[in-house]
N, CA, C and O atoms as a GROMACS GRO file, in nm:
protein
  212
    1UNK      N    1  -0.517  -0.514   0.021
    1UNK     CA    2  -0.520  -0.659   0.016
    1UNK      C    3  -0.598  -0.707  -0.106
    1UNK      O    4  -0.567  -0.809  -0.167
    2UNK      N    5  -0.711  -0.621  -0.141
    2UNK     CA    6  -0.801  -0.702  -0.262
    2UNK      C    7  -0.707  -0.675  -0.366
    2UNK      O    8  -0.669  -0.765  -0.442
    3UNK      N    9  -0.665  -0.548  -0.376
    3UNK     CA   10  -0.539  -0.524  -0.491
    3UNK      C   11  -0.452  -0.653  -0.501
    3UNK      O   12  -0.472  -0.727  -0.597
    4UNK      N   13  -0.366  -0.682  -0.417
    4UNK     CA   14  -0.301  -0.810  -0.406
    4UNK      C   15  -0.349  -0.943  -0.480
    4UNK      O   16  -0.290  -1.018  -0.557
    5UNK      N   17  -0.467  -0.943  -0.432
    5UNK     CA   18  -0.537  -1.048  -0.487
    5UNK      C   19  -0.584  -1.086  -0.639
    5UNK      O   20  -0.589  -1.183  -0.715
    6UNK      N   21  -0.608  -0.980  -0.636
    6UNK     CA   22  -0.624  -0.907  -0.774
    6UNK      C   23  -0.526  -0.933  -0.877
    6UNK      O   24  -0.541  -0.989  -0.985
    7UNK      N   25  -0.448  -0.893  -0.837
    7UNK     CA   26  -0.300  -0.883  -0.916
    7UNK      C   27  -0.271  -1.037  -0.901
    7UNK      O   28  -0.302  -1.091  -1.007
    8UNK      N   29  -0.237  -1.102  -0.836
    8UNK     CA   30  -0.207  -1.233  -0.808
    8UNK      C   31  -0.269  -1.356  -0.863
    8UNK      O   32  -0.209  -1.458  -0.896
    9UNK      N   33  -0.400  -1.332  -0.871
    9UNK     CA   34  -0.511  -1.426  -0.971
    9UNK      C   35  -0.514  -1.362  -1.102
    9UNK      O   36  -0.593  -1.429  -1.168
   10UNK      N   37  -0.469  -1.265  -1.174
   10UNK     CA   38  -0.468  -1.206  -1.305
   10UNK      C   39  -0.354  -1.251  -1.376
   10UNK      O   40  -0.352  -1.284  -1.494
   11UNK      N   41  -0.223  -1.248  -1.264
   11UNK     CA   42  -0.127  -1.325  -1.327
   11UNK      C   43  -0.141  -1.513  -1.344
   11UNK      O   44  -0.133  -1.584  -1.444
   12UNK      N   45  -0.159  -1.539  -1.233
   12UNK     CA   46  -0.240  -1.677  -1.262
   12UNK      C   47  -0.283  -1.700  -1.368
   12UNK      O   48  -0.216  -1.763  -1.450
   13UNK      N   49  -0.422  -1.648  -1.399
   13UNK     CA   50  -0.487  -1.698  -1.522
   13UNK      C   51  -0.381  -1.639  -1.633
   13UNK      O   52  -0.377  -1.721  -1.725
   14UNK      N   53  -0.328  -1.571  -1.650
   14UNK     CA   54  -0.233  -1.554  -1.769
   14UNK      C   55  -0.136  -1.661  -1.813
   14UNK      O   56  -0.105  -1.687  -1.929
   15UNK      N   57  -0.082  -1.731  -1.675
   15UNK     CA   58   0.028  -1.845  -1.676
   15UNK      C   59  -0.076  -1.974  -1.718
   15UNK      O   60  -0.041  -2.067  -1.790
   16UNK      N   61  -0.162  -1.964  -1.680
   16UNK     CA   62  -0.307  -2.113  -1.717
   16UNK      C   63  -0.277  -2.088  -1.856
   16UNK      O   64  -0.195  -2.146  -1.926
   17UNK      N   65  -0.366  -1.979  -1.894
   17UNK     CA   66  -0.380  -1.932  -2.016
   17UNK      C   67  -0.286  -1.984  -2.126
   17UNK      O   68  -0.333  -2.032  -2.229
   18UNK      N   69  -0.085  -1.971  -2.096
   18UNK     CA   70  -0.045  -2.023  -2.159
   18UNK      C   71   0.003  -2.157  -2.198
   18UNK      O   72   0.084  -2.206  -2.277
   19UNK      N   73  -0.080  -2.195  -2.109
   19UNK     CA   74  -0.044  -2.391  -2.113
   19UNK      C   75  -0.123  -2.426  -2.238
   19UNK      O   76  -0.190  -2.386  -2.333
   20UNK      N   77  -0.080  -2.510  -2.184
   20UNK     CA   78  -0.156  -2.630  -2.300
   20UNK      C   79  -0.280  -2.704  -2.250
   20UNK      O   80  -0.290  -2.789  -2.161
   21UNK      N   81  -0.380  -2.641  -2.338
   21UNK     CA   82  -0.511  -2.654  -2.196
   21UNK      C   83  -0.597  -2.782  -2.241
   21UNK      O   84  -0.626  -2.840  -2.345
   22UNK      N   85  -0.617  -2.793  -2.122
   22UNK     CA   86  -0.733  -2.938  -2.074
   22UNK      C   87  -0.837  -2.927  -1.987
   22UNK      O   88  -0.837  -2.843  -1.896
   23UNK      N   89  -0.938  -3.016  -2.008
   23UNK     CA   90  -1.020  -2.994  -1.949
   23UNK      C   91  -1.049  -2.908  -1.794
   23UNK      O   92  -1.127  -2.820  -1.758
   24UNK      N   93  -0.933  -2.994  -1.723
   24UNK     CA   94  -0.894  -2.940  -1.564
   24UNK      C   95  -0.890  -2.842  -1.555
   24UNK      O   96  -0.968  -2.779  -1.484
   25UNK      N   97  -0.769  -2.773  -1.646
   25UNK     CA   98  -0.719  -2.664  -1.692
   25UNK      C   99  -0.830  -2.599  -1.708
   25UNK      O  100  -0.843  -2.506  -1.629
   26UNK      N  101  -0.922  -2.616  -1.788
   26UNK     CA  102  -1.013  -2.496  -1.839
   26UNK      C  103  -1.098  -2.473  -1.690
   26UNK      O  104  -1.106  -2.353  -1.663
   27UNK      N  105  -1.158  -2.558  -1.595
   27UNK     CA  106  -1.214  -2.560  -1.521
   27UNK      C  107  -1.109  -2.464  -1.389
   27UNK      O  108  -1.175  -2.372  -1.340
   28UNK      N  109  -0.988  -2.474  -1.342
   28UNK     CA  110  -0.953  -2.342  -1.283
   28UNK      C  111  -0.968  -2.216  -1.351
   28UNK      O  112  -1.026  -2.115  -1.313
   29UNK      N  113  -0.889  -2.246  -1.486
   29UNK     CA  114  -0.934  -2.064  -1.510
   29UNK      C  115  -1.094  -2.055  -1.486
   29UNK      O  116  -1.130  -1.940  -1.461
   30UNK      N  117  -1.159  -2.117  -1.487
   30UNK     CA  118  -1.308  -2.048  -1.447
   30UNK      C  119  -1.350  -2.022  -1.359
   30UNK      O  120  -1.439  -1.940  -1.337
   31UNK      N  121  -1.259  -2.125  -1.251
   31UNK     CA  122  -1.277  -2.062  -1.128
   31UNK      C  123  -1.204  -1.925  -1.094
   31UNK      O  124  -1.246  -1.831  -1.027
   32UNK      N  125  -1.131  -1.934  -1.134
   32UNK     CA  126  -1.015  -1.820  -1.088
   32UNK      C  127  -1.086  -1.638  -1.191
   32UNK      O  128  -1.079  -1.515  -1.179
   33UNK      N  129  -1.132  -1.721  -1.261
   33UNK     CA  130  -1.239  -1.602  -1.319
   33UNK      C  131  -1.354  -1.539  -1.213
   33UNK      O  132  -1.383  -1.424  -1.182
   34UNK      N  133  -1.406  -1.670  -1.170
   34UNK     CA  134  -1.489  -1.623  -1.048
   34UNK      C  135  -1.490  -1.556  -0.938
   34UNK      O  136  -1.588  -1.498  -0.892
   35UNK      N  137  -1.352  -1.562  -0.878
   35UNK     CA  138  -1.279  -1.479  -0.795
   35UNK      C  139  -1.250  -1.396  -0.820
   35UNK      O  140  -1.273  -1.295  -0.754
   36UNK      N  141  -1.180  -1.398  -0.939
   36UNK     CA  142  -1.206  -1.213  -0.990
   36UNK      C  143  -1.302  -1.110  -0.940
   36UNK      O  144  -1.288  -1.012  -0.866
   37UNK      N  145  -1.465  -1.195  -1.039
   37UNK     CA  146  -1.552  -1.100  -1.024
   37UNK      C  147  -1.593  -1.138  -0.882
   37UNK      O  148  -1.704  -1.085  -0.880
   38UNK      N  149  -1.579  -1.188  -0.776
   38UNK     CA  150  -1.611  -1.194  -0.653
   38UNK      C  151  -1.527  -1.075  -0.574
   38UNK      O  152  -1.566  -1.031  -0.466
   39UNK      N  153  -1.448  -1.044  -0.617
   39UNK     CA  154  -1.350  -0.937  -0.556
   39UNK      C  155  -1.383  -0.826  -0.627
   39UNK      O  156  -1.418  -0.739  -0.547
   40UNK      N  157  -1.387  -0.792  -0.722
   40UNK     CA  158  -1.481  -0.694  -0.749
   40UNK      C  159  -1.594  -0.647  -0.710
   40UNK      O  160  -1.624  -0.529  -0.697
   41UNK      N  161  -1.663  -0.750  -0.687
   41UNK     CA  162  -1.777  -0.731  -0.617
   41UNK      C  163  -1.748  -0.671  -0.425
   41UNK      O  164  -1.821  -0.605  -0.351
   42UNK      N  165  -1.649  -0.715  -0.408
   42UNK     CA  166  -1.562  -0.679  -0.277
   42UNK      C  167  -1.513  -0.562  -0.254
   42UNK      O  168  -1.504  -0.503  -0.146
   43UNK      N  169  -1.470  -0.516  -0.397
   43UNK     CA  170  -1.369  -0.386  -0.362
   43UNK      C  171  -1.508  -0.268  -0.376
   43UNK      O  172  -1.501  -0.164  -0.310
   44UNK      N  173  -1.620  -0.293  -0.456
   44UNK     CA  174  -1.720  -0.225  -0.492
   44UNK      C  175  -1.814  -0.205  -0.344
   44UNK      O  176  -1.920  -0.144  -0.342
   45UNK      N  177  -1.783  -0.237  -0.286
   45UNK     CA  178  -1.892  -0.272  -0.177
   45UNK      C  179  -1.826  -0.187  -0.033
   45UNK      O  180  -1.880  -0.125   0.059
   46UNK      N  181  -1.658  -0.224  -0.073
   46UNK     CA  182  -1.531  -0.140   0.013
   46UNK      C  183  -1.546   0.008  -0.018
   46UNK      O  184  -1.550   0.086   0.078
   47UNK      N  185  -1.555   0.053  -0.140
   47UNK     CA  186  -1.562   0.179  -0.167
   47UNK      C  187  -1.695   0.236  -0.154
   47UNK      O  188  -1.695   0.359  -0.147
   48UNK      N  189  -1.803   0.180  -0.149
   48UNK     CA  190  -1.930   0.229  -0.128
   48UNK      C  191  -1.922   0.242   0.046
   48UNK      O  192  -1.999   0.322   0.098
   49UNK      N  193  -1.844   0.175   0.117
   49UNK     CA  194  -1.844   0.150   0.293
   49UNK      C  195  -1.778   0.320   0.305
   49UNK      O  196  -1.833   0.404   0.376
   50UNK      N  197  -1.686   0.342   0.243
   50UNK     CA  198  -1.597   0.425   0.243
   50UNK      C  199  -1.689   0.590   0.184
   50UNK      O  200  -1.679   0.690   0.255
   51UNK      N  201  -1.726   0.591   0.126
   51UNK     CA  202  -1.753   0.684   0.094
   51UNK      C  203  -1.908   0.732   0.159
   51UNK      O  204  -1.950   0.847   0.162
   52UNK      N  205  -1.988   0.594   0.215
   52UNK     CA  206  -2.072   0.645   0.337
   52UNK      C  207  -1.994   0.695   0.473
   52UNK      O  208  -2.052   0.761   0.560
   53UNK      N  209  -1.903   0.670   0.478
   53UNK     CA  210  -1.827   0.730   0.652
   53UNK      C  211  -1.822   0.861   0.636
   53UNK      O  212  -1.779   0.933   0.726
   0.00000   0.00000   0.00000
């Protein structure tokens, strides 16, 4: 599922990316940046769960 997510907000910001950007605009990709590293921080935390079992 984080894969999914992953993949899904990477393409996102790529399609932002090619607009024609504005303020608004700049303010999702930053969010959507944030989620990134929030899921990273997710999958890092998944694999540390995983490899204590």
């Amino acid at each position: 599922m984080i894969d999914a997510v992953n993949s899904k907000t990477t393409s996102l910001i790529s399609q932002l990316e090619e607009e024609m950007t504005t303020p608004k605009l700049k303010k999702r990709i930053v969010a959507l940046y944030e989620v990134l590293n929030n899921i990273g921080c997710l999958q890092d935390i998944s694999e540390k769960e995983q490899d204590g079992k």
